[in-house]
N, C-alpha and C positions, 0 to 999 in steps of 0.2 A: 394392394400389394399382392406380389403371388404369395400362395399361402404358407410353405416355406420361411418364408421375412415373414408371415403373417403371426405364424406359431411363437416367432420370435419374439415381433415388437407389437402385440395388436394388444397387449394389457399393459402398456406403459404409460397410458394416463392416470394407473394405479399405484403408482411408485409413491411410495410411503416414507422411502429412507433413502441414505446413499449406497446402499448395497445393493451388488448388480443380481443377486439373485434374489427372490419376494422375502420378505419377511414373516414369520411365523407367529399367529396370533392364539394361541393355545387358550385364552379366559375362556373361562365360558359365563362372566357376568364383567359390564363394564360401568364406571361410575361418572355419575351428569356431576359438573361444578357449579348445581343449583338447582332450586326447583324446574323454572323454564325450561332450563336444556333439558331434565328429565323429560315434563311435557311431551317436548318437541321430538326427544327419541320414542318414547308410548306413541306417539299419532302418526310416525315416519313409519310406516310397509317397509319391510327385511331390512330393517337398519343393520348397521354393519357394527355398529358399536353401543349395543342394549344387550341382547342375552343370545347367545351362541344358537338358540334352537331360531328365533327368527331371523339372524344374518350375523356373518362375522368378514372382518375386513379381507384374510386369507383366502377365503371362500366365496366372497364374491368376488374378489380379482379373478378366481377360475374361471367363473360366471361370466366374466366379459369377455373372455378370449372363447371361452366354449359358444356363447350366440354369435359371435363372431365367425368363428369357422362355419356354424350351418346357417349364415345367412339370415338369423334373427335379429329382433329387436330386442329380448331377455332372452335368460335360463335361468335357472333353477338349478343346483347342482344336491344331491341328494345321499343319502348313507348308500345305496345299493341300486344296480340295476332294474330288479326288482321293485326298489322301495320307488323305484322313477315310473316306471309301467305300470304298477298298482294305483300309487298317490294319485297319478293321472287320467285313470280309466275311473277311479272313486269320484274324483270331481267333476266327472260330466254325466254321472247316470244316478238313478234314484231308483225306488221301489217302480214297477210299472213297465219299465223302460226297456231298449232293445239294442243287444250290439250285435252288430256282425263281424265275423274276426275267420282268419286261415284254419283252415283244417290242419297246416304247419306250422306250430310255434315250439318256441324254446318252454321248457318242460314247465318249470316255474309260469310262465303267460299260463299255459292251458292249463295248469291249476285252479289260477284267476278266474280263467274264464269256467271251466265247469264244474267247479268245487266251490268256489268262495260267491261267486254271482249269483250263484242259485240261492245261494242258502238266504237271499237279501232280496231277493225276486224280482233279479235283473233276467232276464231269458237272452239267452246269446243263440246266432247262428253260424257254426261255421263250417267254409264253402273252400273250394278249389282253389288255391291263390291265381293260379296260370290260365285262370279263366275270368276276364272280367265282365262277363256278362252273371259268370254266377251273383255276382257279389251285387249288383243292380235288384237281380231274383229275389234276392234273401234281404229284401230292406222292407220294413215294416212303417205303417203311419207313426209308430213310437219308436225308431229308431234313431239314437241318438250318437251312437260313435260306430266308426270302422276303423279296426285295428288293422294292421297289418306287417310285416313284416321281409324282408328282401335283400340278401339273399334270406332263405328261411332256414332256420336251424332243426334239425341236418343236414336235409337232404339239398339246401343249397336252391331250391326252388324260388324262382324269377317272379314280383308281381310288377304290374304296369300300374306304377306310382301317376303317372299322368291319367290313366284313363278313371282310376279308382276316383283320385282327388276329382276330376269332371264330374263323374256320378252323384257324389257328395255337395257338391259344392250347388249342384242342381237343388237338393233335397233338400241346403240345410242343414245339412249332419256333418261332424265336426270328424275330422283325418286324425290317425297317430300313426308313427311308423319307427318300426326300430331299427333303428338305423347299424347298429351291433357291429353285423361283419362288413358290412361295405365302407365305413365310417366317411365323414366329409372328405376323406382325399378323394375316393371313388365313386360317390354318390351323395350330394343334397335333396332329400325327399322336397324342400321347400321349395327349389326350382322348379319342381313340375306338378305345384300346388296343394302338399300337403298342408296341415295346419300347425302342427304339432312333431318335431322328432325325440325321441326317445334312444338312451344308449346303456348301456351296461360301462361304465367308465370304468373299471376295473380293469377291462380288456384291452384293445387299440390304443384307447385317448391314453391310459397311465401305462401299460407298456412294457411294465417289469418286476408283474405279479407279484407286489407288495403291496397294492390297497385294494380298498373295495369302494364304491363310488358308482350312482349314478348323476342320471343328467335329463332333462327334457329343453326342449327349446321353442319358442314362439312368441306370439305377439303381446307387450308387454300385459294388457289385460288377463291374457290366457294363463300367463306364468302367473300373475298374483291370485290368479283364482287358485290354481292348482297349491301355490305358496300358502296361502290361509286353511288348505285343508291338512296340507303336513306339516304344520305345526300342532295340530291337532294330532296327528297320526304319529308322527315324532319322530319324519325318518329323515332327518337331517344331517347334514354331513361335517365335518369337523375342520379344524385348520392342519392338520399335520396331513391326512389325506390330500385336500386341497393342494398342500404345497407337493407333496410326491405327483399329483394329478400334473400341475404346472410345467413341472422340470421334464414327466414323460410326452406334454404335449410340444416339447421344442423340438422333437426328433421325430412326429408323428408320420410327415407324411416321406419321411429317408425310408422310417422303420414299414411303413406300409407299401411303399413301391417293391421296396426288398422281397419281402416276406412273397408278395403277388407274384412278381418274378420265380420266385424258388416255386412256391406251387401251382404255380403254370407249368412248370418241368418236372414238377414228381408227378403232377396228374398225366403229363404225357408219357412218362415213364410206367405208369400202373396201366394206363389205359392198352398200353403193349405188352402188359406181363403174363402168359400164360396162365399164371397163378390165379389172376383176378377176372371177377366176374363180370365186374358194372364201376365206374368210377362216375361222381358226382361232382361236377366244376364248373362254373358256368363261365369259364375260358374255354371249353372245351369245345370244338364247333359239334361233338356228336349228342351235347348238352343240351335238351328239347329248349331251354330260356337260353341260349344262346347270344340271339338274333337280338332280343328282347335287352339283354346283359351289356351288348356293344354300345345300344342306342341309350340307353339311360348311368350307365355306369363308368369311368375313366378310366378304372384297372376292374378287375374283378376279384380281388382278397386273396387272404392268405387262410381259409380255410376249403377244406375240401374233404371228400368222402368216398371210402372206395367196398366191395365188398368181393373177398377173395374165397374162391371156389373152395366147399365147404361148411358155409354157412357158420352157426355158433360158433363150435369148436375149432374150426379153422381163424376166427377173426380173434377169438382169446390164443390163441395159441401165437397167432401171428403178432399180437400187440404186446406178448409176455416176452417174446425176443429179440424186439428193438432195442438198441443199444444207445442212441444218441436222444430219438426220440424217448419223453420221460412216459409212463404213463398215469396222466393226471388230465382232472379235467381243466375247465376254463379254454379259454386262445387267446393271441392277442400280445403275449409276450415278448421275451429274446428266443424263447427256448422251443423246441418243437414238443407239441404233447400231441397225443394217440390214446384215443379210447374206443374201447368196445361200446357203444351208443347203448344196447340192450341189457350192458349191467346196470347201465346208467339209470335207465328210465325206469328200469322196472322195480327199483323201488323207493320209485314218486307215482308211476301211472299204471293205470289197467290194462291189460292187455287191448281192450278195446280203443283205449285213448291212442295207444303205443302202434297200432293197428293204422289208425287215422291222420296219423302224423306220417305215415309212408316209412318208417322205420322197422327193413326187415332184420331177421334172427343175426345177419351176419353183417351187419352195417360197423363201419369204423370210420371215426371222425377222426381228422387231425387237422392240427393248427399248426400252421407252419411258423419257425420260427426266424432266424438272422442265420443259421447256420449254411455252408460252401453249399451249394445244391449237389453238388457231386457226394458228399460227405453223406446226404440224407436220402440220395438216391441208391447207395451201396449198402445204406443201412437199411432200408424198406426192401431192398432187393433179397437181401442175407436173411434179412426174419421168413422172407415167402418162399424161398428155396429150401429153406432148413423144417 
């Protein structure tokens, strides 16, 4: 099906009831009509209908339409973005062990990676995304995962998903990629050999910044390993989420062409503005992953980044006076948000980290939302004039 009808009807082997929208399974403990059936739910992997932390029926109907869109064979649908990139990178490294990961990742990742791995004597290395020979460089006899990310958050930086997955696939070593801002309309990591995608379902997939949710996807084996270690970890996700996840994925890929539309035209709107110094889009052809963007992606998102002459006080100033855009973080929405990137980070990361991640004093992210692009272009216009 195109994915469209896909989003629509691709979890209708789940229908549970006569109600055309899913049904909401809120227990969180459900009862066998006998010893047996107990049994049989204890020895059944994420049963749908035994205890909410290892599977609930609302929640895996998500799960089938979510591996569905990235072209897997399972998901795994999870309490948080976060709890989906952690749970996941937990299950494939031990004491000893060695990951390579982007010098760009979204703040939360590089916590993981250089805060919390350390302290468990994981050693991570991370390399240039836009360069795939670093990431070959930086592989060790004990390296066991390559994270990666694309676009990367912020600055929107390009990796070549095919060539990393080759590398990998040579070695042994097992892919993750988070799929975030480009989501399944615009990019399946799994087409060009990843193993594993990862998402923040909060954003894109649910749509209307009212859950929080993530998600990983791959081959059935891979999900239930990753499955057995979060229920340990406990970061499961619920029915009422689930069902808001659902109702935001019937519109996902309207709401994504949209959005990519409007910020292909404020990027070329900033990229003209006197005011601004550097704009970050990989629509953009003066965007170095450009080239890179065309060949592996089908829109290029509804996020992007600009930094307007002035630096700090110029991008707090400019983000204090939008009027349609909200200032808040997240993306992914209806709505447009706009952040100053450097109040953001700096107090989750070190200057040093902040540094590495290519995030200068005057960086401003926004997420475009559903709004007239003319509407958001007069408003971006008005905050930089004024």
């Amino acid at each position: 099906m195109d994915l469209q009808s896909l989003v629509i009807h691709g979890d209708a082997a789940a229908h549970d009831d006569s109600g055309v929208a899913p049904a909401i399974h809120p227990s969180s403990t459900f009862r066998a009509r006998g010893a047996e059936e107990f049994a049989d739910m204890v020895s059944v992997p994420r049963h749908a209908r035994y205890y909410a932390r290892y599977g609930n029926p609302t929640v895996q109907r998500a799960e089938m339409l979510l591996a569905q869109l990235e072209a897997a064979p399972a998901a795994l649908l999870l309490a948080s973005g976060m709890g989906a990139v952690s749970t996941t990178v937990l299950a494939h490294v031990r004491q000893g062990d060695h990951v390579v990961a982007q010098s760009s990742h979204y703040m939360g990742t590089t916590r993981l990676l250089t805060d919390l791995l350390a302290r468990w004597g994981v050693a991570v290395s991370r390399v240039d995304q836009t360069d795939t020979g670093a990431f070959a460089a930086a592989v060790r006899p004990n390296t066991r995962l390559i994270l990666v990310e694309t676009p990367s958050n912020p600055t929107l930086a390009i990796t070549d998903l095919a060539g990393v997955a080759a590398l990998a696939r040579e070695r042994d070593i097992t892919t993750v990629a988070d799929n975030t801002f480009a989501t399944p309309v615009n990019c399946r990591p799994r087409d060009f050999g990843i193993d594993l995608v990862v998402h923040s379902a909060t954003k894109y997939l649910g749509g209307h910044s009212d859950l929080v949710a993530g998600v990983v996807c791959g081959e059935e084996a891979a999900v239930e390993r990753i499955w057995q270690d979060s229920i340990v970890l406990g970061a499961c996700s619920n029915a009422w989420d689930a069902f808001l996840l659902l109702r935001g994925l019937r519109t996902l890929p309207l709401r994504v062409e949209r959005a990519g539309a409007t910020a292909l035209a404020l990027a070329r709107f900033l990229e003209g503005h006197p005011a601004v110094a550097r704009v970050y889009y990989p629509g953009l052809e003066s965007h170095p992953g450009h080239a890179l963007a065309r060949a592996q992606m089908r829109g290029f998102g509804g996020v992007l980044a600009f930094e307007p002459k002035g630096g700090h006080r110029a991008a707090q100033q400019c983000v204090s006076r939008l009027q349609l855009a909200a200032n808040a973080v997240s993306l992914g929405g209806v709505e447009t948000l706009a952040v100053h990137v450097g109040s953001v980070w700096e107090g989750s990361l070190v200057p040093e980290q902040i540094e590495q991640a290519g995030v200068s004093p005057g960086l401003v992210r926004v997420a475009v939302g559903l709004e007239a692009a003319a509407d958001l272009v007069e408003d971006f216009g008005r905050a930089l004039e004024t």
